[in-house]
N, C-alpha and C positions, 0 to 999 in steps of 0.2 A: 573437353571444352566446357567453359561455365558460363553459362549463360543466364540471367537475372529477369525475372519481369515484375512486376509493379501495376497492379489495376486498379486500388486506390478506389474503389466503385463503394456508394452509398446504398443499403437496400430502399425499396420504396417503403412506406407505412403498409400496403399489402403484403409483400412479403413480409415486412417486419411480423407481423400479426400473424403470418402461415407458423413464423418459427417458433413462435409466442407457444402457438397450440399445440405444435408438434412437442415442445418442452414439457408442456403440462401434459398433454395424454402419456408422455414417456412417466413422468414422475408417477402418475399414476398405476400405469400398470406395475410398476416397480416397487410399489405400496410404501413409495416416498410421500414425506410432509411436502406441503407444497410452501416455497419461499414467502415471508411476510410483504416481500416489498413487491410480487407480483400480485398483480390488481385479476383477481378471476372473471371479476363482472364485466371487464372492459369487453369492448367489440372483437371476437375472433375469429370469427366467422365472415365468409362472404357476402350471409344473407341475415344482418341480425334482427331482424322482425322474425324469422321462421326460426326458435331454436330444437324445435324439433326434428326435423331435417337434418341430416348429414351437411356439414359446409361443401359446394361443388365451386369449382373456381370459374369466376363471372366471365364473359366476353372480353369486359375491359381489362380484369388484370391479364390477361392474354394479350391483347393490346399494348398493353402499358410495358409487358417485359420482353414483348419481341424485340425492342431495338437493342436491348440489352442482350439479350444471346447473340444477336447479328455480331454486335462489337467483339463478345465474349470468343465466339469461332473464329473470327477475323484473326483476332489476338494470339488466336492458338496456332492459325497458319505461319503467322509470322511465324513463332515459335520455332514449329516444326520443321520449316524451310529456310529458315535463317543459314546463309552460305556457311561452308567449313571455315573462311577466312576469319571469320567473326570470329574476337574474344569474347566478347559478353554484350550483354545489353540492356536496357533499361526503359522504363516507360511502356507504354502501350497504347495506339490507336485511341482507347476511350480520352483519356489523361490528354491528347493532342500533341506529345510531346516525347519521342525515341530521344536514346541515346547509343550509338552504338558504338565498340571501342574495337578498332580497326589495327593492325599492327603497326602501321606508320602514322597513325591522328583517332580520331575523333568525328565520326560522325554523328548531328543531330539533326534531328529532322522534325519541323514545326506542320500535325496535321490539320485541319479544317474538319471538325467530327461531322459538323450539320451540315458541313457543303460538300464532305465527301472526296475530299481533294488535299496535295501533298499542297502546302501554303507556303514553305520556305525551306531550306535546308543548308549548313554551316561543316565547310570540313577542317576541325583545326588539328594542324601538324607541322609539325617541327621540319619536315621536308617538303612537303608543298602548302604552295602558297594559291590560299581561294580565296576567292571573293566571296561572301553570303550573298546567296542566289533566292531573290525572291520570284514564284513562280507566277506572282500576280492571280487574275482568275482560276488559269491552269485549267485540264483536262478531269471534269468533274466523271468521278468514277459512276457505274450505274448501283452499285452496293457497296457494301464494305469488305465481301471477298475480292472484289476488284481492286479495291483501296490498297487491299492488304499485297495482293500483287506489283502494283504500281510501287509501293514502298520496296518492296523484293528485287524487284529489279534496279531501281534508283541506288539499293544497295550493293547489288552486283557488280551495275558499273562504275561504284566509288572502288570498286576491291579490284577490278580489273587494271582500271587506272594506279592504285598503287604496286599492285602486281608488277606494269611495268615501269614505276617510278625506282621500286626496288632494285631491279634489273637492271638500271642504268646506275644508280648507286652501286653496284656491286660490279660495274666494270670499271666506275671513275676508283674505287676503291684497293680491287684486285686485277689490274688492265692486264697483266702477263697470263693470268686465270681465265679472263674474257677473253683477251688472243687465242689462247690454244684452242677454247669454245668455242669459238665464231668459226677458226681455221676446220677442227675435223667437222663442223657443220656443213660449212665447204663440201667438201667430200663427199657425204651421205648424200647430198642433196644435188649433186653434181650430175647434168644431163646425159643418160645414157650413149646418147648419139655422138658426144663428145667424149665419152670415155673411147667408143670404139672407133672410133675418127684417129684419134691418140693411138688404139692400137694397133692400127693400119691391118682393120681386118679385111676389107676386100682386094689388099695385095694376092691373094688366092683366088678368090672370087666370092667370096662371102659378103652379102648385102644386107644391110639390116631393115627388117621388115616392122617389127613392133617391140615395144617395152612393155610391162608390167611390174607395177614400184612394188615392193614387199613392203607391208606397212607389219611392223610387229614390235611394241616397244618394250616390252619385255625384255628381247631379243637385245635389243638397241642399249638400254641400258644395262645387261650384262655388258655389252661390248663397250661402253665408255667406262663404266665398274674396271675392266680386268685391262685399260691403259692406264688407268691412276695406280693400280697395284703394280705394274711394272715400270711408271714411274718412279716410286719408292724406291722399287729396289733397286732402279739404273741410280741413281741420287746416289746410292750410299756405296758404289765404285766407288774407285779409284780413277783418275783422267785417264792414265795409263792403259787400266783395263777398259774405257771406254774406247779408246783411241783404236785398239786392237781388233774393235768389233766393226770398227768404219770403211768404207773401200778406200784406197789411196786415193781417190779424185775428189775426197770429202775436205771442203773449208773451212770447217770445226774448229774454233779455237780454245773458246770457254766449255766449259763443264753444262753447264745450260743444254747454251748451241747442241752438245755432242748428245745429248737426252732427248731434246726435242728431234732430233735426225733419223736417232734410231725408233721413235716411236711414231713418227709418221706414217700417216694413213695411205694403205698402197692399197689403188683397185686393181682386183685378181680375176681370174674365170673359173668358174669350176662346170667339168661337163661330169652328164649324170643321163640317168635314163630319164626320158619326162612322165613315168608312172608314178617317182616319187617324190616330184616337185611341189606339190601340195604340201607332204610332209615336212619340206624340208622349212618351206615358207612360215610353216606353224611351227617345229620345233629346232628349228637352224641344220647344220650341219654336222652330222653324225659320224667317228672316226671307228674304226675298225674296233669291236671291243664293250663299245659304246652299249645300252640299251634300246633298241627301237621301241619308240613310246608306242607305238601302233600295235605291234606283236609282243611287246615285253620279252623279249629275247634281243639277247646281245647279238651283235652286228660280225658276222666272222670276217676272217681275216682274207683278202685274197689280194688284188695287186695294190691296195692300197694300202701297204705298210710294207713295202720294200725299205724305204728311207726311215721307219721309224714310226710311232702310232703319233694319230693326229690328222685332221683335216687336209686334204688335198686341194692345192691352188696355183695357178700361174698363172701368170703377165702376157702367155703367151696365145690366143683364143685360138689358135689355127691346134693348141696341143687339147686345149680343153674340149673343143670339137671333136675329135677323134675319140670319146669317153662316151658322146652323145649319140644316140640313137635317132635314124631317120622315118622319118612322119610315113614314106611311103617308099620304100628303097626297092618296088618294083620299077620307080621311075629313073631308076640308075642304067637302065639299060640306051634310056634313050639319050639321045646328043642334045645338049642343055639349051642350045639355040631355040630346041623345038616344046623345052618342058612349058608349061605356065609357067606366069612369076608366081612365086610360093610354093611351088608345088616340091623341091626339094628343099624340104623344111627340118632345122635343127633346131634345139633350145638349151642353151645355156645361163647359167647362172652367172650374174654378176655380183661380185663381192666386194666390203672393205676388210682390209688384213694388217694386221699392224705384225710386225715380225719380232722385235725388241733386240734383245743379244741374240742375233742368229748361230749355229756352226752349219759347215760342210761338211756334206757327208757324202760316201760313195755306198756301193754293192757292199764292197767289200768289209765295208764295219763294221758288219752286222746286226743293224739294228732292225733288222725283220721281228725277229725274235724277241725285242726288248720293248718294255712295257713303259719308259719313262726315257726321254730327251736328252742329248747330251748333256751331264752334268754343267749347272752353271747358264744351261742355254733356255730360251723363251720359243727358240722354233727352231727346223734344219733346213735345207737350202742345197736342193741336189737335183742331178741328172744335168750336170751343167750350169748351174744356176736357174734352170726354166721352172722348176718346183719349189712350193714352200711345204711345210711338213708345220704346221701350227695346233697348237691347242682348239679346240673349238668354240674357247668363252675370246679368242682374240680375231675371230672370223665373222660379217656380218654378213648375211645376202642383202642385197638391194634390190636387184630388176630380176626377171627374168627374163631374157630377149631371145626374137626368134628371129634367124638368119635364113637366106632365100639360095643357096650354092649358086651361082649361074658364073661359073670361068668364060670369060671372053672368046679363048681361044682352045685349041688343044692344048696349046703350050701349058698356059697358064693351069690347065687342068691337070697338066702331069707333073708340073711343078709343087704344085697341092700334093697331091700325092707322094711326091718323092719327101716332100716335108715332114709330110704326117709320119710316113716310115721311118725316119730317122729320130723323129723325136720320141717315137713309143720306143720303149726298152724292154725286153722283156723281163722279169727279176730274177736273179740268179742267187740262186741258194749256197753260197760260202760258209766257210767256216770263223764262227763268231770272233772276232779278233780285241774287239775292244776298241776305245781310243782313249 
């Protein structure tokens, strides 16, 4: 960033005189001639009746140049505090008179040095339109670091305001680019209570107790990063080979439509133990293989790489449950009428998963053993379609929520269970076939 300042400052006849002396004792020790046109006899000293004495500096000029440092700090704060948004700037508090050069205008700002106060202030720009704002009296600062503050912030929220002047320019501009922005915003931000309403989790008897949002934008932004790269590369199909990747019930017509379909944002579940949910929330989700940032050792292999290496996900929370570990499974003994609420407690992970070219895969393909995705594919899609098999830069956590077991009935309790049984597989070790 370049940033410019300008203090324009006059010294007094005091200081003039300090600099005076300080030149001459230099020239001297330096067993310099001293210049013709400086006058030696003149006044240089503080005290010139006493030339015997060392010059000490009087009361007054301490006086006289305090307001001049007060301005000079002021000026510095600016300086150093000046927002990143800032191009440059000009002027200074003493001068009464900023200029600051904002990416969409021009801010100037007219100060009041003796009254202490911002006086008036002008934003000119080619996309918004202001009125010059005089601030009349105004809120008279009690110094000039105050001053300099007041300035600071009046600067802030001219840069805020074009911040989101730009933003709307930039969706009148690229509206197809703002849609897709606004839409996976959607998603991220979408009510946990409403995703699992959606996935008819208390068809079993799973009750949702509490959410906790994963705030990590690191995380977040890899995860929009790695749908524009597979944007790209769905683009430069063929319709043909898009078409191929659709379910038959997809109303796809344009090449577009068929890109935007396959890269929409699907919330998944992932169950886990909740020893390592902290971790997960700070460095996402980790696939077999992978490094655990915690112990710097790779992640080994065990039921999570039956279908292939990669993140484990599904649509279905009655499957992601059965992964999770219970808060107190000596209370399994008893009949759920009689537990508290809460007290058979699970935690699960909620995610967004974007899948792109998915394939299907069985047992039998082998890709226990293989280190990379079906050729051509962005993810796999097995056990039925109840599983996704994703990379982990196309995986986001979101919540972490915690579920209360209480089944109504027997029924419904053995129902659960007969569910849960049939959706665990156990993996079967075949012989690598290929596809």
């Amino acid at each position: 960033m370049v940033r410019v300042n300008h203090f324009e400052a006059v010294p007094c006849k005091t200081t003039q005189c300090k600099v005076k002396k300080l030149f001459i004792e230099q020239l001297r020790i330096e067993g310099k001639p001293l210049p013709k046109d400086i006058d030696i006899q003149s006044p240089i000293t503080d005290n010139p009746s006493s030339n015997s004495s060392p010059p000490r500096p009087a009361l007054l000029q301490r006086q006289s140049s305090s307001s001049f440092s007060r301005l000079d700090e002021a000026d510095r704060l600016l300086e150093l505090h000046m927002p990143p948004a800032v191009i440059c700037f000009s002027g200074s508090i003493r001068t009464g008179r900023l200029r600051v050069e904002l990416p969409l205008g021009t801010l100037q700002v007219d100060v009041d040095v003796k009254g202490k106060r911002v006086q008036s202030y002008r934003l000119d720009s080619d996309h918004i339109t202001r009125i010059p704002r005089s601030l009349g009296t105004g809120q008279v600062s009690g110094n000039y670091h105050e001053l300099a503050l007041t300035i600071l912030q009046l600067i802030e929220q001219q840069v805020s305001v074009q911040t989101r002047t730009k933003t709307v320019l930039d969706s009148l501009l690229n509206p197809k680019q703002a849609l897709r922005a606004h839409s996976i915003l959607h998603e991220l931000t979408k009510s946990p209570v409403s995703i699992c309403e959606q996935a008819k989790t208390q068809q079993y008897g799973w009750h949702f107790l509490k959410a906790e949002r994963i705030v990590n934008p690191g995380l977040q932004q890899r995860f929009l990063a790695s749908i524009e790269t597979l944007r790209t590369e769905l683009k430069n199909l063929s319709m043909e080979a898009l078409s191929q990747c659709l379910p038959p019930s997809s109303n796809s017509k344009s090449k577009h439509s068929m890109v935007e379909e396959l890269l929409q944002v699907q919330h998944t579940f992932h169950g886990t133990s909740s020893t390592i949910i902290d971790s997960i929330a700070k460095h996402g989700l980790l696939a077999a293989g992978d490094i655990n940032p915690a112990t710097g050792q790779p992640i080994g292999k065990k039921l999570g790489s039956t279908y292939g290496p990669g993140v484990y996900v599904t649509q279905e929370p009655h499957l992601a449950l059965t992964y999770c570990n219970w808060n107190d499974p000596t209370l399994l003994d008893l009949d759920p009428r009689e537990r508290p609420v809460g007290g058979m407690r699970k935690r699960v992970i909620i995610c967004a998963s974007v899948l792109g070219r998915a394939a299907l895969v069985t047992p039998n393909d082998g890709f226990r053993e293989k280190t990379t995705l079906y050729p051509g594919a962005h993810s796999h899609v097995a056990n039925g379609g109840q599983e996704y098999i994703l990379p982990r830069e196309q995986v986001l956590p979101l919540y972490v929520v915690d579920f209360d077991w209480r089944p109504a009935s027997d029924e419904t309790r053995d129902a659960y269970v007969g569910c849960a049984e049939s959706m665990v597989r156990q993996p079967v070790d075949v012989e690598v076939q290929g596809r």
